[in-house]
C-alpha positions, 0 to 999 in steps of 0.5 A, a space after each residue: 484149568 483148576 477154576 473150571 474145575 472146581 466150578 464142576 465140584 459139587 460139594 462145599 468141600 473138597 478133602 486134600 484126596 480129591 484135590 489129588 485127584 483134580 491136579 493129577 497132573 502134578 506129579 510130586 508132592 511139592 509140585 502139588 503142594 505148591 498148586 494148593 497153595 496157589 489155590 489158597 492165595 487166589 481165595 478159591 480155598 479156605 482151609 479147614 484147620 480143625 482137619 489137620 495137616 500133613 507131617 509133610 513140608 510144604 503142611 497142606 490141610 486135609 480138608 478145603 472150603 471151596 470158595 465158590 464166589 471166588 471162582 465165579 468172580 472171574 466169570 462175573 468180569 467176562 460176562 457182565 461187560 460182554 451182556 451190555 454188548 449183546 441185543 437186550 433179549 440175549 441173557 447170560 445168566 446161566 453161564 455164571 453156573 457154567 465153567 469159564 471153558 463152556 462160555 469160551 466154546 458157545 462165544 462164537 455162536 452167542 455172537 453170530 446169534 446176536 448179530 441175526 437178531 440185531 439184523 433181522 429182529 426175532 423170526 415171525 414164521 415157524 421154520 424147520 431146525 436145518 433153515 433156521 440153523 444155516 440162517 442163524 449161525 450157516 450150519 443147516 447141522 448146527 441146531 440138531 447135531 452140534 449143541 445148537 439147541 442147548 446153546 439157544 435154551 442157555 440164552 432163553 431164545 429157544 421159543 422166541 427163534 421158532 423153530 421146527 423140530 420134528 422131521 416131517 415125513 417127505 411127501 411125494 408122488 410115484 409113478 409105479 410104471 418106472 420102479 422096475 428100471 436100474 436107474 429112478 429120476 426124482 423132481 424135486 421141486 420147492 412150493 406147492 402149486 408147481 407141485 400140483 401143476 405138474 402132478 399131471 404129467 407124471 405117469 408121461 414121464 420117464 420120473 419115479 416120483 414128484 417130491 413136494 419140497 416145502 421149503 427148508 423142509 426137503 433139508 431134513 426130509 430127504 434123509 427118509 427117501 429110502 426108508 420111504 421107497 425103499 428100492 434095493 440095487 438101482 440108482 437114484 438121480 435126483 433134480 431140484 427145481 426151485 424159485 430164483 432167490 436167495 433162499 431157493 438157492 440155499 434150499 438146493 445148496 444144503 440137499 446138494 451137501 448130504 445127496 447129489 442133487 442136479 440142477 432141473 435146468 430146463 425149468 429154470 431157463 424157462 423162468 428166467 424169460 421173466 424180469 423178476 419181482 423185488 424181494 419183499 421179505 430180507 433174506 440171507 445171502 449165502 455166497 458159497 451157495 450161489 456160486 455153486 449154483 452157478 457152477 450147475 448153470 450155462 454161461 448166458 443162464 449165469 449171467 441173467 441170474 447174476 443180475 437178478 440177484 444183483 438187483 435184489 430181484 426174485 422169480 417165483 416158480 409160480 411164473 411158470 403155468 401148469 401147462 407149461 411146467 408139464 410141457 417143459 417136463 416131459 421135453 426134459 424127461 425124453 432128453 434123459 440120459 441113463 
């Protein structure tokens, strides 16, 4: 469109070569003449007529003004009655120096930003970029890979969403007995006390390594595996064990999406001999990962998680003591198939 276009134009001026340039689209000379001077009635040109004209009829002028607070007029008449609907913190004032096309592309996400805060106010806690993104807009890529950031610093909210840029380090613990083997098994599993609880049992089990999670963290972490334990010519299986919520089943949803991750079945069977606590804390909702969850689970499993669920209800992996995650583990691990 010629009014991005010339929002994009950096000089005051434009000479009737550039402006050749900007319509090339326009094949002759009286198709082009006649864009120029459309250009010239909407008020987004002004001649300059001590540069002269062209012997050609229609006569164009050599040189242009371009009138800058024409263009952003029709800018001013989408953004200001578009600000008084968004949540007060969300400011629009960058865009009046951007083209009309580039508020067009981030409108979707400006919405969706504006439909969390509205929701759920600004977050209190720091997160990593992928949970803060799937929470924000649901795409755990979107932040780092898809503009998200540039989109969040036009709106001034970068700071305010807290986020966590830096990929951690993805920590865990190995067990050199089983790095010769063609086929490594990996727990991964969500907090920090189940982590600790089962660090013991390592070297009984048939697993290369116990990863610690931490949360969202594992979503960007888990891409370094490699580069961390870097084991040429064998196969990686992996199993994630997390606390029964919403979250925990969006943390195994977004690894499960960038690396085939299964389901620890037997410690989730085991936690869910529990009732389940109230969710203190909101929490999003995202369908698409429970019902893939679900698909991992047997049919009398699914149905206690749906009610758990259903009621608003979490169980935390720390229902599961020590003894019984090592006891649970080395079961799981003797049933191991390669």
């Amino acid at each position: 469109m010629m009014r991005d276009k010339l929002m994009e134009f950096k000089k005051s001026y434009i000479t009737l070569s550039e402006l050749e340039r900007l319509l090339s689209d326009h094949q002759t000379y009286e198709l082009f003449a006649k864009a120029v001077l459309e250009l010239v009635e909407a008020q987004l040109l002004q001649p300059v007529k001590s540069a002269g004209q062209t012997p050609q009829i229609p006569r164009l002028h050599y040189k242009y003004k371009v009138l800058k607070h024409s263009v952003k007029k029709s800018l001013r008449e989408v953004i200001e009655p578009l600000q008084l609907t968004l949540d007060p913190s969300i400011s629009l004032d960058k865009y009046y120096r951007l083209t009309p096309q580039q508020l067009e592309q981030d409108l979707p996400y400006i919405q969706k930003i504006n439909q969390f805060i509205l929701t759920y106010n600004f977050p209190t806690l720091p997160a990593p970029a992928p949970e803060r993104s799937q929470q924000v807009v649901g795409d755990e890529k979107w932040l780092q890979y898809k503009g998200g950031r540039r989109v969040l610093e036009r709106l001034g909210l970068w700071m305010k969403m807290q986020i966590v840029d830096v990929k951690e380090p993805l920590r865990f613990a190995v067990n050199p007995q089983q790095l010769h083997h063609s086929t490594q098994f990996h727990l991964i599993v969500e907090n920090k006390t189940t982590y600790e609880g089962l660090l013991p049992a390592l070297k009984k089990t048939r697993f290369s390594t116990l990863i610690y999670g931490a949360g969202f963290e594992i979503v960007g972490s888990l891409n370094l595996f490699d580069k961390q334990l870097p084991l040429p010519n064998v196969r990686h299986l992996f199993y994630y064990f997390g606390d029964l919520d919403f979250a925990g089943i969006s943390i195994w949803y977004l690894v499960s999406k960038q690396q085939s991750v299964a389901v620890a079945l037997p410690f989730y069977e085991a936690a869910l001999q529990d009732e389940g606590k109230p969710i203190l804390k909101k929490q999003l909702r995202d369908d698409e990962a429970i019902e893939a969850f679900m698909e991992n689970l047997p049919p009398h499993i699914v149905e206690k998680c749906h009610s758990l669920l259903e009621k608003n209800n979490y169980i935390s992996q720390e229902v599961l003591g020590a003894a019984k995650l090592q006891q649970i583990w080395q079961q799981m691990s003797d049933d191991l198939e390669e």
